[in-house]
Each structure stands twice: as structure tokens, then as C-alpha cells.
C-alpha positions as CSV (number, residue, x, y, z in Angstrom):
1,X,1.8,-1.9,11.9
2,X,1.1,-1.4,15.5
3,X,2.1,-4.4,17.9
4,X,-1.3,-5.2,20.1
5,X,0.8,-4.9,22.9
6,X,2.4,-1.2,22.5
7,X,-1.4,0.0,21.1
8,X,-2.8,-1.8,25.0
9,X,0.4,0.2,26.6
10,X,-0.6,3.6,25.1
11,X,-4.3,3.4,25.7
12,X,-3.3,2.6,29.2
13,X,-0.9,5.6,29.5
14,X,-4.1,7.7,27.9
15,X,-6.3,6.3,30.4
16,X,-4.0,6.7,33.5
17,X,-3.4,10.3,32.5
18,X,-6.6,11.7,33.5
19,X,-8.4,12.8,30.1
20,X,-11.9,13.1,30.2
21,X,-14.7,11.3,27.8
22,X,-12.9,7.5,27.6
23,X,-14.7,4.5,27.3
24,X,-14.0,1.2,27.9
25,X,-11.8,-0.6,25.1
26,X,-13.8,-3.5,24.2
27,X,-11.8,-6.2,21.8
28,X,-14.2,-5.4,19.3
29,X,-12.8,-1.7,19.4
30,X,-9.6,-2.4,20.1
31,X,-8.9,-4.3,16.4
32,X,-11.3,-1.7,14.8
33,X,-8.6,1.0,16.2
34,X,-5.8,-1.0,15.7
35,X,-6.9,-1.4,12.4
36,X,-7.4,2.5,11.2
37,X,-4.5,3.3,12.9
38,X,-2.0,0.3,11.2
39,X,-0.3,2.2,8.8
40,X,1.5,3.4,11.7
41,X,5.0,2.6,13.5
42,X,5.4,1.8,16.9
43,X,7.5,4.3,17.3
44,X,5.1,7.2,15.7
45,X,1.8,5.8,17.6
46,X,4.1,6.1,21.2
47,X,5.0,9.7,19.9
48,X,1.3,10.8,19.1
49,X,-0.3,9.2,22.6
50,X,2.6,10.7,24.7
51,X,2.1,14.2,22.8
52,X,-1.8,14.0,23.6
53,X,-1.1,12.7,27.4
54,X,1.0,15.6,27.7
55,X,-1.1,18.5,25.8
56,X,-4.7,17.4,25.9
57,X,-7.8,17.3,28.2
58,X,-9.9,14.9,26.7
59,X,-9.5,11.5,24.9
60,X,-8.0,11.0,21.3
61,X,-9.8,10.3,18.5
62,X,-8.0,8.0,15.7
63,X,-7.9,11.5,13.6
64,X,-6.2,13.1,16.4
65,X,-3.9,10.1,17.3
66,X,-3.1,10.4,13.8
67,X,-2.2,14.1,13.0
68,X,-0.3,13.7,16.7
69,X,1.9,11.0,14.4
70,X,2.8,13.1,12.0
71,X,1.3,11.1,8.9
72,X,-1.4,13.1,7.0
73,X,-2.6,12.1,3.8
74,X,0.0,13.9,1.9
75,X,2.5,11.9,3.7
76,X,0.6,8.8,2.8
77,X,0.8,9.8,-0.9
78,X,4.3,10.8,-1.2
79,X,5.5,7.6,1.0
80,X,3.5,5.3,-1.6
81,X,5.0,7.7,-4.4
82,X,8.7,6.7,-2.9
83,X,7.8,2.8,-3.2
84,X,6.5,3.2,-6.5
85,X,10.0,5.4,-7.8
86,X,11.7,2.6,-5.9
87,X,9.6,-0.7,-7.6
88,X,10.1,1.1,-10.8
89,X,14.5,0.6,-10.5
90,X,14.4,-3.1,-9.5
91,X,11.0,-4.4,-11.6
92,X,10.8,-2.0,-14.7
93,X,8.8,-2.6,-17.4
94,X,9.6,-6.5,-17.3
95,X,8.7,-7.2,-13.8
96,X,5.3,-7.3,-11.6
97,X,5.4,-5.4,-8.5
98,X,3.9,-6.3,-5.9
99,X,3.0,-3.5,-3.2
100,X,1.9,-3.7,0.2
101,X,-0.3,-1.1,0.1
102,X,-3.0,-1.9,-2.0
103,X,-4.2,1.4,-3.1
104,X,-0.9,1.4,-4.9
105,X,-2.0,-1.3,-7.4
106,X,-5.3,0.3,-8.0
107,X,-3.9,3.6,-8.8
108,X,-1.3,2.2,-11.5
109,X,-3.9,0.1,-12.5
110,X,-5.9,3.4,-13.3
111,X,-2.9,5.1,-14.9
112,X,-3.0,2.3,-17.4
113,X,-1.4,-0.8,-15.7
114,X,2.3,-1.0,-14.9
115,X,3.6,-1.9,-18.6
116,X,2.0,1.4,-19.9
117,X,2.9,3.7,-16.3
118,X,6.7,2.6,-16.3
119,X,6.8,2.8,-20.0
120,X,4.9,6.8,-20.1
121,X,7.6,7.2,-17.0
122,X,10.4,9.5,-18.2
123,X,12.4,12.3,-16.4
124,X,10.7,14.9,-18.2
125,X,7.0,14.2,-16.9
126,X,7.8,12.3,-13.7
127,X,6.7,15.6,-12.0
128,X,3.2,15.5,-13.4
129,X,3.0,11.5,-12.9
130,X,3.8,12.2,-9.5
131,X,0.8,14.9,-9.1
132,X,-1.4,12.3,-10.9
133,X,-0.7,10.0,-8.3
134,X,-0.8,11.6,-5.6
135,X,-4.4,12.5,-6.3
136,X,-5.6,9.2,-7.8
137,X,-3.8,8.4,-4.1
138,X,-6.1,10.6,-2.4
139,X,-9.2,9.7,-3.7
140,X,-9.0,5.8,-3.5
141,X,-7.0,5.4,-0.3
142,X,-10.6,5.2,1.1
143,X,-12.4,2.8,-0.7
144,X,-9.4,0.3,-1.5
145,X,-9.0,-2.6,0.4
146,X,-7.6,-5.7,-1.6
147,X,-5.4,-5.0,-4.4
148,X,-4.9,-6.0,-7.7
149,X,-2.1,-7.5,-9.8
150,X,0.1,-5.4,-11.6
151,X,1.4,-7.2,-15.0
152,X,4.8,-6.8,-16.3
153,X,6.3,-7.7,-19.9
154,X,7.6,-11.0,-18.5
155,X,4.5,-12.9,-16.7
156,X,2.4,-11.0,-20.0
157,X,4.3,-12.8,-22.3
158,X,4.8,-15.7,-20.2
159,X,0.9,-16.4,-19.8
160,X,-0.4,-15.6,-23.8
161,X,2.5,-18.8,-24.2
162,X,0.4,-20.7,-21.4
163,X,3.7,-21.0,-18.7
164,X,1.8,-19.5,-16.1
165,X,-1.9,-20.4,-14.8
166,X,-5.0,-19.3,-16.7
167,X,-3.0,-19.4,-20.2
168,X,-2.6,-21.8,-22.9
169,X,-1.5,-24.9,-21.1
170,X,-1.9,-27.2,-24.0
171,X,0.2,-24.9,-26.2
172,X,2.7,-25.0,-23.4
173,X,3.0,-28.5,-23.4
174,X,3.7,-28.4,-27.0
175,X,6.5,-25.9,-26.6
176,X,8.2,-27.9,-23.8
177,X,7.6,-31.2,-25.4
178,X,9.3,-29.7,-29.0
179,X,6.1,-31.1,-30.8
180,X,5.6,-27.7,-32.5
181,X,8.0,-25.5,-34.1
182,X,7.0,-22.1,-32.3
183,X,9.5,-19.7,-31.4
184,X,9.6,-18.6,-27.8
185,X,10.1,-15.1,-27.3
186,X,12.1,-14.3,-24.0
């Protein structure tokens, strides 16, 4: 994420270097560019406005401050590929990830939820669940903008038995209390 304070700094730079067709930042534009562009680094957003102060006549759009970056949608894909290869080592099939991106989410979620995508996951197809990412990654990165839980075995199990919110609290109870005889699965 951009720090308000190196975006202001590169606008000014942009500004100061003479390109034609800039308008006045209002705050209302401002967060609205701060926004599209906040996938990026400090460092990559310096990078792209130096490049354009340097090579260009007229004022960036986002698009062009973004290509400038270095971060195209395939980038985007294969970086959220990466944390997902990376969630799948330290969560598994027992844990639930959670992801900062939330088009992550959506796309396992559409792949069958994280029980069935780490479970399908095996050396021999992780090429072609890779492709099928990436492209379920294309085609929501647009429209997502909250995400959604992934489950793993554990909190599955753990809410049918009523240990976690929204499941059976009396039969909880009962467990912990040892007033019936039901054998807990761990």
C-alpha cells in the first residue's frame, strides 16, 4: 500500500516536471487514486512516476502509472498464485487461510472451497490448478471487494460440534460439561 505522503511526493514531482493535461488533486481524487493504485509498493509507485517524469509529455493515467510499475495483471495473478502455494505448506487441509487479497478467497471458493482445492492439489495437476487460477484471478479481480471465509477441516469439524459461533452451542455445553457420552473427533 502506498503511504499518502510518498503518493503527495510523486504527484508533486509529476506536477513540477512540466507534463501537460494535470488537474488539480482534490482529496476526493487523491484517495480514489490512492486507492486503484494500492496494491502497489512504495518503492514501485516512486519507480513508475520517476520513469513517466523522465519519458513522458503529458500526465499519467493510473493505467500508465501502473504498467510504468511493473505490475500487470499477470503479475497480480501469479503473486496471489505464490501466497496461495505458500498458505497451502503452513494451513493445509486442516487450517483456514486467511488472505489479504480478497479475490483470493473468492477464487478458491469457486474452485470448491479450501478443503476440496488443497485436497484436488497434487504435484501432478498443480500446473493446470495454477492456469485455473490464474484465470478465475483474471476475471474477478474486478468485481471482488470483500472476501469470504475459507473453511478448513478443523473450524468444519469444530463448528458441526457447536465450539465455534453459529454451531450447536447447547451440544457443546453438553460435551464440556460430560453430560453426554459423544465422542469428540480431533
Amino acid at each position: 500500500m502506498i503511504d499518502k505522503s510518498v503518493f503527495l511526493k510523486g504527484i508533486y514531482l509529476l506536477k513540477t516536471a512540466g507534463l501537460v493535461n494535470q488537474d488539480e488533486f482534490s482529496d476526493e481524487k487523491i484517495e480514489c487514486w490512492l486507492n486503484l493504485l494500492s496494491d502497489l509498493t512504495d518503492k514501485q509507485f516512486e519507480i513508475s512516476v520517476n520513469k513517466i517524469a523522465r519519458n513522458s509529455r503529458f500526465f499519467p493515467t493510473v493505467g500508465e502509472i501502473r504498467q510504468n510499475a511493473g505490475i500487470g495483471d499477470n503479475d497480480k495473478a501469479l503473486i496471489a498464485w505464490m501466497q496461495v502455494l505458500a498458505k497451502l505448506q503452513t494451513d493445509s487441509y486442516y487450517g483456514s487461510p486467511v488472505f489479504d487479497d480478497p479475490v483470493i478467497s473468492h477464487v478458491i471458493d469457486s474452485m470448491g472451497g479450501w478443503m476440496t482445492f488443497s485436497t484436488n492439489m497434487t504435484i501432478d495437476n498443480e500446473h493446470f490448478k495454477e492456469r485455473d487460477f490464474r484465470e478465475r484471478y483474471s476475471v474477478l479481480k474486478n468485481t471482488v471487494t470483500e472476501s469470504t471465509p475459507l473453511v478448513g477441516f478443523f473450524q468444519e469439524s469444530n463448528t458441526t460440534k457447536g465450539f465455534i459461533k453459529g454451531g450447536n452451542e447447547q451440544r457443546a455445553l453438553r460435551l464440556v460439561k460430560g453430560k453426554k457420552k459423544d465422542k469428540i473427533d480431533l
